[in-house]
Structures are given as structure tokens and as C-alpha cells.
C-alpha positions in Angstrom: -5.7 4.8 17.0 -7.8 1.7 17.0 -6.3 -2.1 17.6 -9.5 -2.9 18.1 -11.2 -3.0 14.6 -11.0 -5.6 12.4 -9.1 -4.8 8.8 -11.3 -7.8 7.0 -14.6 -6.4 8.3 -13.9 -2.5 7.2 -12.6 -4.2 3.9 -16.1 -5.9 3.9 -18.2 -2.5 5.2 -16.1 -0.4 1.9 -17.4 -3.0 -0.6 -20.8 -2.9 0.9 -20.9 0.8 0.9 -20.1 1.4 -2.9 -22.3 -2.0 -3.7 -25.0 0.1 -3.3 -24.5 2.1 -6.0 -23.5 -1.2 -7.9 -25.7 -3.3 -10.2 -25.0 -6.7 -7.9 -26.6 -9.9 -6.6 -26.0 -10.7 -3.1 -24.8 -14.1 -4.1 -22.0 -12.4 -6.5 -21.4 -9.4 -3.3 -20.2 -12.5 -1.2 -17.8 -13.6 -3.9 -17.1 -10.2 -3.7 -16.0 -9.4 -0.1 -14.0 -12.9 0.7 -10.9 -14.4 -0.2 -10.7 -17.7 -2.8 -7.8 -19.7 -0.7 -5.4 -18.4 1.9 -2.3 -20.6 2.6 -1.6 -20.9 6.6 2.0 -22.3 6.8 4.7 -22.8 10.0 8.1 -22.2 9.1 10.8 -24.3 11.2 13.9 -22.4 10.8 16.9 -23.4 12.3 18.8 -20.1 13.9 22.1 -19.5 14.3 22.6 -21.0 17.9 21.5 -24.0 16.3 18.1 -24.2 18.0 14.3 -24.3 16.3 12.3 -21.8 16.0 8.4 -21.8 14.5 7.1 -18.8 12.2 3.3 -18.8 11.4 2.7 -17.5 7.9 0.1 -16.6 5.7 -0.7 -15.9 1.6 -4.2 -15.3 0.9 -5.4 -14.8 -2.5 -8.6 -13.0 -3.2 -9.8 -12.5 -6.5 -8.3 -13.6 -9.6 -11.1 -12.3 -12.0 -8.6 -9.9 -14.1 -5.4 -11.3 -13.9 -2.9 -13.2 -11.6 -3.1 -12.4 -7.5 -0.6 -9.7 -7.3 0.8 -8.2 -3.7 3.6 -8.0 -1.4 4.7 -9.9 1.6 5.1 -7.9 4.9 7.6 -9.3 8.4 5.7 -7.9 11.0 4.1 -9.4 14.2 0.9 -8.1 13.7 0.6 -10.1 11.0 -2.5 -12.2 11.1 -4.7 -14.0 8.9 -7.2 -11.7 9.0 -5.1 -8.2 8.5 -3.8 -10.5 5.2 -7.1 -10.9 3.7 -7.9 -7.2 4.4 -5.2 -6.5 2.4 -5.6 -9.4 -0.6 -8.7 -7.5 -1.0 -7.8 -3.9 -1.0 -5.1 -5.2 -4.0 -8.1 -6.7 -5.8 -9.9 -3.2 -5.9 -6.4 -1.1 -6.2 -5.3 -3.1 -9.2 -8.8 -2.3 -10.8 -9.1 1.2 -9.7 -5.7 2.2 -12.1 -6.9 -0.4 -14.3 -3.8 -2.8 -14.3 -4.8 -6.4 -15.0 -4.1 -8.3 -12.2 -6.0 -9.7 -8.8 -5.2 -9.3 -5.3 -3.2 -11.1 -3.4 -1.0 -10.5 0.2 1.3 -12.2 2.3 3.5 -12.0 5.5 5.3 -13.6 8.1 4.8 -13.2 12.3 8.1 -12.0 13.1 9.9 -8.9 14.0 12.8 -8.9 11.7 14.6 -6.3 14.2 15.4 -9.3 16.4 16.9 -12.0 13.3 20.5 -11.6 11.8 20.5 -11.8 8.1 21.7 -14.7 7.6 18.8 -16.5 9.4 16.1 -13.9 7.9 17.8 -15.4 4.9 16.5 -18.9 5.9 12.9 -17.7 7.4 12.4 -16.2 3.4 13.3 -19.6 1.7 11.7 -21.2 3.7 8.1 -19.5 3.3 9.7 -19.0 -0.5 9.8 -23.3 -0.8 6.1 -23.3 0.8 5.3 -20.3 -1.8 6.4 -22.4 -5.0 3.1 -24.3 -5.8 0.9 -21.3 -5.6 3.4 -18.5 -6.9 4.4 -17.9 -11.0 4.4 -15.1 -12.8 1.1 -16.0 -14.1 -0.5 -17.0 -11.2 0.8 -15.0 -8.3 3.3 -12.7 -8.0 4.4 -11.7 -4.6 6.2 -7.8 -3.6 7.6 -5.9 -1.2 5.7 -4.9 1.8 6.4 -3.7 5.5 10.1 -4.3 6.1 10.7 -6.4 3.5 12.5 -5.1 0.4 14.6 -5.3 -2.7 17.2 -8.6 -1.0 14.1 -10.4 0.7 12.4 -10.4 -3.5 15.8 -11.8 -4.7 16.2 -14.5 -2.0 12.4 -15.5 -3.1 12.9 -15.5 -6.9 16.2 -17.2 -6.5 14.6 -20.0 -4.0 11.7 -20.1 -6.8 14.0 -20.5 -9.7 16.2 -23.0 -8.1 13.6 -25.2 -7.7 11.9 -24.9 -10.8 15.2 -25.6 -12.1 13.9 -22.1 -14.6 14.7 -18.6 -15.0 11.5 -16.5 -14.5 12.3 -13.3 -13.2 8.7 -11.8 -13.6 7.6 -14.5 -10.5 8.5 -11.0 -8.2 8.6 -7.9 -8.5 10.5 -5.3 -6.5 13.8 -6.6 -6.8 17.2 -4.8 -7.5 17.8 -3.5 -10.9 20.5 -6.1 -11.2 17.9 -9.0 -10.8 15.6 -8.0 -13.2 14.1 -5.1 -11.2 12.8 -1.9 -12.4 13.7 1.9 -12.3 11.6 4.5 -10.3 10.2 1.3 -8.1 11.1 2.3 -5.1 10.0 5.8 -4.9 6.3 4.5 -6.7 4.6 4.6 -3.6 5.6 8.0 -2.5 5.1 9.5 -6.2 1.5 8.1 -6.7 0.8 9.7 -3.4 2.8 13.2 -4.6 0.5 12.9 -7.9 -2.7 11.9 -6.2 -2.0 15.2 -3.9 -1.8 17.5 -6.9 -4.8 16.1 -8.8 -6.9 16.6 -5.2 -5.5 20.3 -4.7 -6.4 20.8 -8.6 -10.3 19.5 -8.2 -10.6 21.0 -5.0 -9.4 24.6 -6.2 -6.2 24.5 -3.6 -2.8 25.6 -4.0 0.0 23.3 -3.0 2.1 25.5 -3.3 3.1 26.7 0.2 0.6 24.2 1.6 1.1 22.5 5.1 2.0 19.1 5.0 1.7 16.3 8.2 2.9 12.7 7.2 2.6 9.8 9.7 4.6 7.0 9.2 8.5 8.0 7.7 9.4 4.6 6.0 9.9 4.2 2.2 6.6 5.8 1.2 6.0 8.6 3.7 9.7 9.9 3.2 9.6 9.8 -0.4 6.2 11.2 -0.6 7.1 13.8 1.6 10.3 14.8 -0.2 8.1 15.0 -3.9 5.5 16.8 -2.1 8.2 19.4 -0.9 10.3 19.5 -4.3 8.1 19.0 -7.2 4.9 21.2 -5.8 6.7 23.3 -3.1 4.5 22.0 -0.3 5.8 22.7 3.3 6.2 19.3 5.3 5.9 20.8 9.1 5.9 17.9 10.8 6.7 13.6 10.2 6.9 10.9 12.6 7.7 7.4 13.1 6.7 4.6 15.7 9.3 6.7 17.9 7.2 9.8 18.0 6.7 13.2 15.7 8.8 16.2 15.2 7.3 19.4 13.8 8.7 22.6 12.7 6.3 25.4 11.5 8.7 26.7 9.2 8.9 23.8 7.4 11.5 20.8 8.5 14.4 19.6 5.3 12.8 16.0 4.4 15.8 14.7 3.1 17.9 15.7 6.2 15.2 13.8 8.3 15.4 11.0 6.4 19.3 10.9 6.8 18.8 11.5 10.2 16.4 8.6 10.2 18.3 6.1 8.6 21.5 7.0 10.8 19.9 6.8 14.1 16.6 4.9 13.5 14.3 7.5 14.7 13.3 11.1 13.6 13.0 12.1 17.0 16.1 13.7 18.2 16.3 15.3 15.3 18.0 18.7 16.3 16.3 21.3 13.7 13.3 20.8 14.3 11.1 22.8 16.9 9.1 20.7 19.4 8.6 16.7 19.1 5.0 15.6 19.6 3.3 12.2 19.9 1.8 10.4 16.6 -2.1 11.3 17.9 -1.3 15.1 17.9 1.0 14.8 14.7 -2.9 13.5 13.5 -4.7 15.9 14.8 -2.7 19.1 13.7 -3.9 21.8 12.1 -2.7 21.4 8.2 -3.7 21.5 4.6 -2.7 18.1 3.7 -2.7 14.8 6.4 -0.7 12.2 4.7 -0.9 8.7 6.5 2.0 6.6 5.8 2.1 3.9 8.4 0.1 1.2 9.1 -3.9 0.4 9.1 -6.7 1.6 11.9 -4.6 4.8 13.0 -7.5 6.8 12.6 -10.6 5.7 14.3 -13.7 7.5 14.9 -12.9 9.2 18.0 -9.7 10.4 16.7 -11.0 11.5 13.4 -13.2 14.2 15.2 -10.0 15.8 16.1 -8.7 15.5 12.4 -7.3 19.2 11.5 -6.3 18.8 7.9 -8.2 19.8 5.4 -7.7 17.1 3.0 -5.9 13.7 3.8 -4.2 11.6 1.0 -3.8 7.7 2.2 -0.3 6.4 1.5 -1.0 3.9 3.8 -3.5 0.7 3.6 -6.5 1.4 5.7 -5.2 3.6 8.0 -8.5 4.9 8.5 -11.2 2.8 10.0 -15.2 3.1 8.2 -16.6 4.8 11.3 -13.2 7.5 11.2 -14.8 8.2 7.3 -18.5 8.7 8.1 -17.0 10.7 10.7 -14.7 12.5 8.0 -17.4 12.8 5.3 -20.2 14.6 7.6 -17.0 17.4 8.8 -16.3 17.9 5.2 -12.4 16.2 5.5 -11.7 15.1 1.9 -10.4 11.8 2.3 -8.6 10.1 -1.2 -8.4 7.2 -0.6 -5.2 4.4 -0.3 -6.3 2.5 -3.7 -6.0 4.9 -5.7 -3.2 7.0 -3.9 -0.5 4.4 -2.9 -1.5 2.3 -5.9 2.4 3.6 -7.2 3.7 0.4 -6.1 1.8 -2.0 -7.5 1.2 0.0 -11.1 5.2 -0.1 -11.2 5.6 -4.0 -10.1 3.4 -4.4 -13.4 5.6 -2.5 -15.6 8.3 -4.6 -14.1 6.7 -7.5 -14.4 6.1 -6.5 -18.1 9.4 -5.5 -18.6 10.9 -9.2 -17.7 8.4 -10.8 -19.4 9.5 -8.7 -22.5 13.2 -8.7 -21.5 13.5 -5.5 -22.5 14.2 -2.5 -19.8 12.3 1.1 -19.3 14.1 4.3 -18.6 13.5 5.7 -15.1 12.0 9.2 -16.9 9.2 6.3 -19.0 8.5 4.7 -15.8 7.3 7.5 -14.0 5.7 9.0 -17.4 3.5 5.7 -17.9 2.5 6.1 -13.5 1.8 9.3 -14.1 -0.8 8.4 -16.6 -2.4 5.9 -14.9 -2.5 7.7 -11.5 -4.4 10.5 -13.3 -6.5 8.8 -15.5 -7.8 6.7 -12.7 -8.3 10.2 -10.4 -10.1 11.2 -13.5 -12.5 8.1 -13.3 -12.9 8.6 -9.6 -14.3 11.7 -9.9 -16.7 11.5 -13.0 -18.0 8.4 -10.8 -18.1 10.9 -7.6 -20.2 13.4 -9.7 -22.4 10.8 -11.9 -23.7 8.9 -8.8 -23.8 12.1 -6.6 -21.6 10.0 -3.9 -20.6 10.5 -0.5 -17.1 10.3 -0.8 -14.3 9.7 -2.7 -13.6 6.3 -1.3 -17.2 5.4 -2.1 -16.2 6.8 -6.0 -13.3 4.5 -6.2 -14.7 1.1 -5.1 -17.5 2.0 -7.1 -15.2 1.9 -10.2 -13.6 -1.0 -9.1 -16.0 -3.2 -8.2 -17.7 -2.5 -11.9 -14.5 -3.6 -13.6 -14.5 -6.8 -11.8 -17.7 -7.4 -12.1 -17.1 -7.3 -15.9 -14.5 -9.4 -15.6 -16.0 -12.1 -13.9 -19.7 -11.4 -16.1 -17.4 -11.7 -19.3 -15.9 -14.9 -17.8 -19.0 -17.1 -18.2 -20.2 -19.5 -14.7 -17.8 -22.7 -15.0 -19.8 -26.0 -13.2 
């Protein structure tokens, strides 16, 4: 795993990579590869001995060229203004991989939430919600879940937004509970685009799933539900998960939804007592598997790493978990790599049917919601690959920013220059 690498600059490198294959001016590449604004706020939160406290924040919105800057807000103290424009810009290019019509935008907040009560995590989310309000609108930019945020951080936002607007506008964020406007199959969007964009890959490459040996890194919301789809819908065998606490591994298979339990009632899946042998996260990464599933969070694959890579195929659940020089190294070993915008687009394909659905006021069955992600997950693995074959690419990342970039391209050509 590399800290070292900078998410911006291997956001930057993938554009330039597929921009080769692109019809496009240097001048327009630039627009391309940087953010339009990013807002830079301090939050003075008073905690609940009374004393200050200062939060740095960030919002960075990148492209707006096919709809309003969509993406979620993470609580994490990595967070920094450069990881949030990496991200901005991978929604740009995951929104127009699965063809939904919106930009890219991301947010988050320095802070480890592990150390706040609620009721003052409570106050740190209105109060980046009230410096949100000029610059978020649900058609302008509508913010979502992210790392450790969830379903009551969305509702403390919209409620903070709608206060003040003295409105009701429930499509200002998505990922919120059903009761506040939220929509079914939401939270398991993630791990089911990453399920379907597993099949699709086993299909194309001639593999059966059936059987096949799963790893997944990273056991939040969209490596456990992953892993449990993977396990129940195409009878893969998940030998081995792990958190920031470690890896457990069982060759015969471990019970995902027993792990997760275990997970939620201790914190950790290590410990857990069925399962063989625990093992670090770099040999959980290196293990010798059918399917790698990264789930956690970016650079934990570099180069050197990657040459240890034992999967056969790895499906990103994550955002960037790999870094550029880990997929040259990937590509010339013959790793299939697919990458994160088109597998854990889930989550952002479903905030837009929510976002549609409060626009319309009118509600989707769980069973339609995964029917429509369905759809889009495989019509835009479809579109990936006839742009893998047509342009006799590298790799599949390559194939999908190649895609993408075109359909912002046309946006923005379609758009006219404005003085």
C-alpha cells in the first residue's frame, strides 16, 4: 500500500491515458483533468464540554457539463483537498460511464467520527450543511453518503438545507432513510453493481463464478454486501475479507453474513472464531484467488504490491484503490482489472433514481430499483467492451474513460463556448 501517491495526479495520468485514444485539444484536456471551484471551509463546533473545536472541510465540484455535481461526503482524517478533487473527478467520469446525467462532485470533513458523540457529530454536519447551502440544490449539487457517513448524517443535511430555505426539497440528497424521502435497494447499490460487474467480467472472460474464489479488502457497506451477492446470487466462495483490523481466511469458504454480524457486534472481523488463520491486509492482496475485490479505500495497491497480485481478475468496489503504476504493472501480467467507475457506480446510478423519484414524488419498488441498475450496469459493461475491442486498448480502465470522456466531450461541444 502506497500513502505516498497522490489521488489527483493518478486521476490526471487515467484521463491522459484514454485522451489518447480521444479526439481532444490540449486546451479542452485541461478543462478536462481539474476541478471548476472547490469550497475550503473551518467549521467551529462547539462540543459537549463546552469548548471549541476547528474542522477543515472541503466540497470540490468538477465538471458540470451533463448535469448537476453529484457525490457524497466522507468523515475521515485523511481527508484532504487533494484526495476530494480526485474523487470530484472520478464521479464526473462514473456518472458518464452508466450514462446518468449528472457531474461530479465530492466532499468531506477532517475528523474521525470514532472520537465525537452524536450529538456533537450532529452539530459538525449542520454546520458544513449551513456552509453547503449556497452551492447545494437538487439542481445544482447534490451531496451523498460516503466513508462513514450514512442514511442520519443525509437527513441532518437536507433538514439543515430545508430549514433554511424555509422549502421542502428532498431531492437536495440522496441516500437518506426511506422515511425521508430515500430510496429502496440504496444501500446494498454499491455492493450489487460490483456483484453484476463480476458476472458480466466472468461471462466475457469465459469464467465460471460458480465455485470461484473470492478475496474482498475492505468489509464496510460495500465489500460486505458485495461479498454476500457474490456468495448468494452466483455461488462464489468468499475465502477470505478483512478490515483496517486485519484479514481472516478460510479455504473452505467463510459465512459472509455471519462475518458481518460478527463485524458489527465487535467492530472487527478478526477474532472471528470460524474461520481458519487471520492474515494481514497485504497478504489478503496478494492471495492466490479468482476474483480480488477491493473495497476499502484508494492507493492500496501500488506497483510493488501489484507484482505480488494472485487473483486472476480484480473488480474495484473501491475508488482508486489501485495506483497507475500498480495497472501498467497489472496489464503487462495479464490481471484483468474492471475498473471502480464502472463497478461501484451502484451507488450513484441509485441516488439518481432517488433523486428522480422525489422530484416525481412518486416511490419505486425495491425489485424496479435493482431491475433499472441492472440495466445500466450491463449496458455500460457492454459499452466498455465494444470500446476495448474497437480501439484495440490496453485495458479495461483505458475502455471506460475512453467512453466517458466522449460523452462529456459531447456535452460540453453541444453546449456552445459562452464569453
Amino acid at each position: 500500500m502506497s500513502d505516498d501517491v497522490n489521488p489527483f495526479e493518478s486521476l490526471q495520468e487515467q484521463v491522459d491515458d484514454a485522451a489518447k485514444y480521444v479526439d481532444v485539444g490540449e486546451d479542452t484536456l485541461e478543462r478536462l483533468k481539474n476541478p471548476e471551484r472547490v469550497l475550503e471551509a473551518n467549521l467551529t463546533v462547539e462540543l459537549d464540554d463546552g469548548s471549541l473545536s476547528v474542522f477543515r472541510a472541503y466540497r470540490s465540484q468538477f465538471n458540470g457539463d451533463r448535469g448537476p455535481y453529484k457525490g457524497g461526503i466522507r468523515y475521515h482524517p485523511g481527508v484532504s483537498r487533494d484526495e476530494v478533487k480526485a474523487l470530484s473527478g472520478w464521479m464526473v467520469y462514473k456518472c458518464a460511464v452508466v450514462d446518468i446525467p449528472y457531474g461530479g462532485g465530492k466532499g468531506g470533513i477532517v475528523i474521525d467520527p470514532i472520537d465525537y458523540s452524536e450529538s456533537e457529530l450532529e452539530r459538525i454536519t449542520r454546520s458544513f450543511a449551513t456552509e453547503l447551502r449556497p452551492f447545494i440544490g437538487q439542481d445544482k449539487d447534490i451531496p451523498a453518503p460516503d466513508v462513514n457517513t450514512g442514511q442520519r448524517e443525509m437527513n441532518w443535511i437536507k433538514d439543515t438545507y430545508e430549514t433554511l430555505e424555509g422549502t421542502t426539497e428532498p431531492g437536495v440528497i440522496t441516500g437518506k432513510a426511506i422515511d425521508s424521502g430515500g430510496s429502496r435497494g440504496r444501500v446494498e447499490a454499491t455492493g450489487r453493481s460490483t456483484m453484476l460487474t463480476a458476472r458480466e467480467a466472468f461471462d466475457y472472460l469465459g469464467m465460471d463464478m460458480t465455485g470461484a474464489t473470492v478475496a474482498v479488502q475492505g468489509y464496510g457497506n460495500a465489500g460486505s454486501v458485495a461479498a454476500k451477492l457474490l456468495e448468494s446470487e452466483l455461488g462464489a466462495s468468499v475465502v477470505a475479507v478483512s478490515d483496517s483490523s486485519g484479514a481472516i481466511y478460510d479455504p473452505a469458504g467463510l459465512d459472509t453474513h455471519a462475518v458481518k454480524e460478527y463485524k458489527n457486534e465487535t467492530g472487527s472481523v478478526t477474532g472471528y472464531e470460524d474461520a481458519s488463520e487471520e492474515l494481514t491486509n497485504e497478504e489478503l492482496l496478494t492471495m492466490d484467488v479468482d476474483l480480488l475485490v477491493p473495497a476499502a479505500l484508494e492507493n492500496a495497491i501500488d506497483a510493488e504490491l501489484a507484482r505480488e497480485v494472485g487473483a486472476d481478475v480484480i473488480v474495484e468496489a473501491a475508488n482508486g484503490p489501485l495506483t497507475p503504476d500498480a495497472d501498467d504493472v497489472l496489464t503487462e501480467r495479464d490481471v484483468y482489472v474492471f475498473p471502480d467507475i464502472l463497478a461501484n457506480a451502484g451507488g450513484v446510478t441509485v441516488s439518481y433514481f432517488e433523486w428522480v423519484q422525489n422530484r416525481q414524488r412518486f416511490y419505486w419498488t425495491e425489485e424496479r430499483v435493482n431491475e433499472e441498475l441492472e440495466r445500466h450496469i450491463v449496458e455500460a459493461f457492454e459499452g466498455l467492451i465494444d470500446a476495448y475491442e474497437e480501439h484495440d486498448l490496453p485495458n479495461f480502465r483505458t475502455a471506460a474513460y475512453v467512453v466517458a470522456i466522449q460523452r462529456v466531450l459531447n456535452a460540453y461541444d453541444e453546449s456552445g463556448t459562452w464569453p
